[in-house]
N, C-alpha and C positions, 0 to 999 in steps of 0.2 A: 433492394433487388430491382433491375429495370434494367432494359431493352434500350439499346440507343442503334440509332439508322444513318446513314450517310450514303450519299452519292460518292464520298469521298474516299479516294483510294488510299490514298496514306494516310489518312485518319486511321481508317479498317487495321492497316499493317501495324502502327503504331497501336493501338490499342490490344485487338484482338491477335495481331502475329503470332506473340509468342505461347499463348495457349492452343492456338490453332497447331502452330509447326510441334508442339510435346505428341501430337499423335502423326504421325506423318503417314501412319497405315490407315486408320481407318479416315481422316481428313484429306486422304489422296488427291479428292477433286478441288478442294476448296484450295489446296494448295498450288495446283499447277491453273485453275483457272487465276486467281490473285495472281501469279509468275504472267502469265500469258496478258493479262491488259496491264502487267505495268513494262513488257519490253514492247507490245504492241500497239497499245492505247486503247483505250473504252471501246472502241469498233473492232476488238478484235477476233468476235465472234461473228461478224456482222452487223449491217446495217442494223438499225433499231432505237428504243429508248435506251438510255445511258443504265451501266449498272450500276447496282445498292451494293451495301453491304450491313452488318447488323453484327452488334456482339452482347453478351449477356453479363452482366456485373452482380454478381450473388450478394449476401449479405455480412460477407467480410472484405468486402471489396476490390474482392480479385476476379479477372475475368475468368468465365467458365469457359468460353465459345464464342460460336459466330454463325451469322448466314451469308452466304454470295446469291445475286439473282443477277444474270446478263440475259437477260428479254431476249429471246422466245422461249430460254432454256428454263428449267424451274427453279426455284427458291434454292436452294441446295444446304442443307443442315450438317454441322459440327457436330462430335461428340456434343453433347447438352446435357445437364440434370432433368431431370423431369418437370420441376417447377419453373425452369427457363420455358423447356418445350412449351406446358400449359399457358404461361403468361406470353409466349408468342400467340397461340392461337387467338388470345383475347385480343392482342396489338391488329390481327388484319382487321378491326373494327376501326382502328382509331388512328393507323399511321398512315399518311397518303402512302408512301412509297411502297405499299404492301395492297395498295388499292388495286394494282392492276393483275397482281401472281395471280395464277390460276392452277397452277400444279406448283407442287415440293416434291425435293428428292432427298428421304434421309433414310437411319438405320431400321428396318422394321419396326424395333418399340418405338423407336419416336416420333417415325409418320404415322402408326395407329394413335397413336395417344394424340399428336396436333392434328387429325383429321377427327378425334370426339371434340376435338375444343374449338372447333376451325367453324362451326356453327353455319354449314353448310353441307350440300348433300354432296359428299363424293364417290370416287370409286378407283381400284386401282389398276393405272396405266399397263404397267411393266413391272419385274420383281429379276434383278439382277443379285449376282453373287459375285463377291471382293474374295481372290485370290491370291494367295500371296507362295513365293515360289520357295521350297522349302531346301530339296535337294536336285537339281538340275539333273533330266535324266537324256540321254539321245533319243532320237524316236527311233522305234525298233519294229519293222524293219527302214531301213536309211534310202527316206525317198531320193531317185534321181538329180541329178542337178546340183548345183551350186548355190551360196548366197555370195550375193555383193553388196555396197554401199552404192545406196540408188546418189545420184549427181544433178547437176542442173540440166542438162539433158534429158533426163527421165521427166521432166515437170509436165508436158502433157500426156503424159502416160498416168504420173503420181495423179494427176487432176480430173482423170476419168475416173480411175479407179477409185478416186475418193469421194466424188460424187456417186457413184454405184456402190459404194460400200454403205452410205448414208442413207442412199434410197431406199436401200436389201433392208439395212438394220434399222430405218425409221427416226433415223439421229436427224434435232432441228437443226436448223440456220445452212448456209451454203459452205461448198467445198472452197476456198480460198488458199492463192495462191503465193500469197505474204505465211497462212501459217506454212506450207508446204516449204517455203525458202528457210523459214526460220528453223524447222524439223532438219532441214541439208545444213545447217551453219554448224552443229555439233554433232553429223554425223546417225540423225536418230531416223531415217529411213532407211532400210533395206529393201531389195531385190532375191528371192530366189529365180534362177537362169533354169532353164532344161533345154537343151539343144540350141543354145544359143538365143534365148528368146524367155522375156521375163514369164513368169507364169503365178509368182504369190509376191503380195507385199504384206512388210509389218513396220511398225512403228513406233519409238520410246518419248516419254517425255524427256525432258529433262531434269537428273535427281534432284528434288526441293527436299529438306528434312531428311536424306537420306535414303527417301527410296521416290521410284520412278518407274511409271505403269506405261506395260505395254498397249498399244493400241494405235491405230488401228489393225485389222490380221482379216487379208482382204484377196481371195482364190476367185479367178472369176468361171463363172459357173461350167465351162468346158474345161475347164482345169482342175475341177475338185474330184475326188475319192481317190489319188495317189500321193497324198503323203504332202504333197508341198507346203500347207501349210501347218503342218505338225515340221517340216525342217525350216522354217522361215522363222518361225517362231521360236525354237530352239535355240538361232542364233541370235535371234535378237535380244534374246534375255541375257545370252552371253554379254554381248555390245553392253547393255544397262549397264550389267556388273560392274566393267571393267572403265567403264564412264563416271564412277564412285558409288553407284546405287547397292545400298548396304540391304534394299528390301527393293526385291524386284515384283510387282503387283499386276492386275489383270480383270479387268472385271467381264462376265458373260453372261449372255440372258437365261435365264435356267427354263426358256419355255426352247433351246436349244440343246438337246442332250449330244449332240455332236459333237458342239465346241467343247462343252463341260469336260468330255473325256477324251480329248485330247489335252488339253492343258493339267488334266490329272496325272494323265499316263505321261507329262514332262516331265513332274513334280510339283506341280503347283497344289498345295493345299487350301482349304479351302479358310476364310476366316470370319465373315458374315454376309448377309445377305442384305440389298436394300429393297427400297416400295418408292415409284415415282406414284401419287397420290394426287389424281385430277378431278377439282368440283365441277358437278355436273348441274345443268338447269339453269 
């Protein structure tokens, strides 16, 4: 049983892909980050150290899992056995490429359990919850307006808005406008209109393993408590679907009881909850 690390991106795929992509709900991010630096390149979070990647090899010699870290963002954890988890926390002693994390982002048991092994004082970031959309519902009542397909036009508009969405919600690295182009190449940004004039945006990945998470979902502050981003968001899970996404997903900060109940009252049910988990000292 042992931890192996790489810089190496198609090593990562080639090894760890195919137990990473058997869960494509709860691996959501480790799937669409892996998609995103191999159509964009290693900088495609931003400038930074290059990213790792990590997969676990149990004692039958099949892989369990995997880790992605793209520097500033954190460590970001697989489904895992426990006994991977624990022997990660040992490995931030002994692997350089694990010398620099400072924060993990994984399922609550397995950031509590690598944060006893992690042999370090920490404490927790942020505690989001994974949505996944069960029965699509309208919002009731049907805010004003319209949605469209945001275009190349909209890109400095997409590019405020996305840098203010990051700021509000505390997301690392910069708003860039290579991913922004790449979100317009398959159609995965939208626009809600009211009177002529945009007012919410939201945005899909692209389906990896069958399903594909919305986000971002981004009213700027004179435009929220009417509804627009309970109708942007409506239709952008539409868009997912019909883009092949067999599981359309969500994630929201639960110290936000706003979002949470809007995205219930669509249909999105809920499926677990994670811990970003930051040492401190």
């Amino acid at each position: 049983m042992t931890w192996t690390f790489t810089a190496d991106l198609a090593s990562y795929q080639a090894a760890a892909g195919p137990a990473v992509a058997a869960e494509p709900v709860t691996n959501t991010l480790l799937l669409s980050v892996a998609d995103a630096l191999a159509r964009r390149g290693p900088q495609a979070f931003g400038p930074g150290p290059a990213p790792f990647f990590g997969w676990w090899t149990g004692a039958d010699g099949a892989v369990a899992g995997g880790v992605v870290c793209t520097p500033p963002f954190p460590l970001t954890l697989s489904v895992l056995p426990p006994e991977a988890v624990r022997a990660l926390g040992a490995a931030f002693g002994t692997e350089p490429l694990l010398s620099g994390v400072g924060a993990v982002n994984a399922r609550r048991p397995e950031a509590e359990l690598l944060a006893g092994a992690w042999g370090r004082p920490w404490e927790t970031a942020e505690e989001t919850r994974l949505y996944r959309l069960d029965g699509l519902l309208a919002p009731d009542p049907a805010p004003e307006g319209r949605a469209r397909r945001a275009v190349a036009a909209d890109l400095p508009l997409l590019l405020e808005w996305t840098v203010a969405f990051k700021q509000e919600a505390g997301v690392r690295g910069a708003a860039s406008e290579a991913a922004l182009r790449d979100r317009l190449s398959y159609g995965g940004l939208l626009l809600w209109e009211h009177a002529g004039a945009p007012v919410s945006l939201a945005g899909f990945t692209r389906p990896i393993g069958s399903a594909s998470r919305v986000g971002p979902v981004y009213t700027p502050p004179g435009r929220r408590g009417r509804g627009f981003a309970a109708g942007v968001t409506y239709v952008v899970s539409e868009a997912a679907r019909a883009a092949g996404a067999r599981e359309v997903l969500l994630f929201t900060d639960l110290a936000n009881p706003t979002s949470n109940g809007v995205y219930r009252r669509l249909g999105y049910t809920p499926v677990e909850d994670r811990v970003e988990v930051v040492a401190v000292g």
